[in-house]
C-alpha positions as CSV (number, residue, x, y, z in Angstrom):
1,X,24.6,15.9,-35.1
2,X,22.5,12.5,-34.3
3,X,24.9,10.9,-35.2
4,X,27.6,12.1,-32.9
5,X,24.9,12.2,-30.2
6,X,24.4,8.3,-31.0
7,X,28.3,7.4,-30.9
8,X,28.7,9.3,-27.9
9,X,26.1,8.2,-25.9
10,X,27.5,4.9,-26.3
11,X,30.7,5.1,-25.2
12,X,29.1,7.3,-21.9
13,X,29.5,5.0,-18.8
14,X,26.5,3.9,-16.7
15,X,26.7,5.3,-13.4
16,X,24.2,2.8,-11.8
17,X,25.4,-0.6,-13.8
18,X,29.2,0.8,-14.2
19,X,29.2,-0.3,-18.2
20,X,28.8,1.2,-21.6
21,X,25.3,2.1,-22.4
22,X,23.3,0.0,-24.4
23,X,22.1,0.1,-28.0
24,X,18.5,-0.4,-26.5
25,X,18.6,2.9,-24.0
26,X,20.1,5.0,-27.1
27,X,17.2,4.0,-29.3
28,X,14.6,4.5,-26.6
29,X,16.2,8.5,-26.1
30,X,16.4,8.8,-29.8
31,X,12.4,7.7,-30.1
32,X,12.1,10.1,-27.8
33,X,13.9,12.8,-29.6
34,X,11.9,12.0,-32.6
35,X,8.9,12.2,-31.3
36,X,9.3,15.4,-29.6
37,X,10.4,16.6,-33.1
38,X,7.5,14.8,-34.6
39,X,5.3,17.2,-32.4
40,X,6.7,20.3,-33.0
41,X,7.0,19.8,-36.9
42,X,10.7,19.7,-36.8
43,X,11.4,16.2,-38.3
44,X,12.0,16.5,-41.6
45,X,12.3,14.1,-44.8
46,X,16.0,14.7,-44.6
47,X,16.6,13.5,-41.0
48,X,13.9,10.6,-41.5
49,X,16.1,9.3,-44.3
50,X,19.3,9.1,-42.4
51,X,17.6,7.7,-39.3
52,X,18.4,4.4,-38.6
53,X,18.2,2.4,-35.3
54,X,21.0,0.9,-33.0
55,X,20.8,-3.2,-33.5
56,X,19.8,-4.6,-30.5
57,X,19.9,-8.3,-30.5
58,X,21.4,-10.1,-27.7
59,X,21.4,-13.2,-29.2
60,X,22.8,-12.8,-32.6
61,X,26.5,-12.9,-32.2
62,X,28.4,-9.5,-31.6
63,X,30.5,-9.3,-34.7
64,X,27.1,-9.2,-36.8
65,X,24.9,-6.5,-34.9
66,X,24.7,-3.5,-36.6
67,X,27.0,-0.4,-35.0
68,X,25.4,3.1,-33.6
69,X,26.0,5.3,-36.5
């Protein structure tokens, strides 16, 4: 269900800069998410194993930063 949430929100358009949205805003909303889950004992062992981050580098090249999963 992340997951999806993660590939989807980064094909969702900007409305204010007119472009994709970036690794960077989906990983800020998901440490949000997490830490709302955190809070109200939701985050389990399970979902912290899946959980990895969008890569976010600007200056590595784009063929090796890691992909939303």
């Amino acid at each position: 269900m992340i997951r999806e949430y993660r590939q989807q929100r980064r094909q969702h358009i900007s409305k204010n800069m007119k472009q994709p949205v970036t690794g960077r805003t989906v990983n800020y909303e998901m440490h949000l998410l997490r830490g709302m889950m955190i809070f109200a004992d939701c985050w389990t062992d399970s979902l912290a194993a899946r959980y990895t981050r969008c890569g976010t580098s600007r200056s590595a090249p784009v063929k090796s930063r890691k992909k939303c999963n």
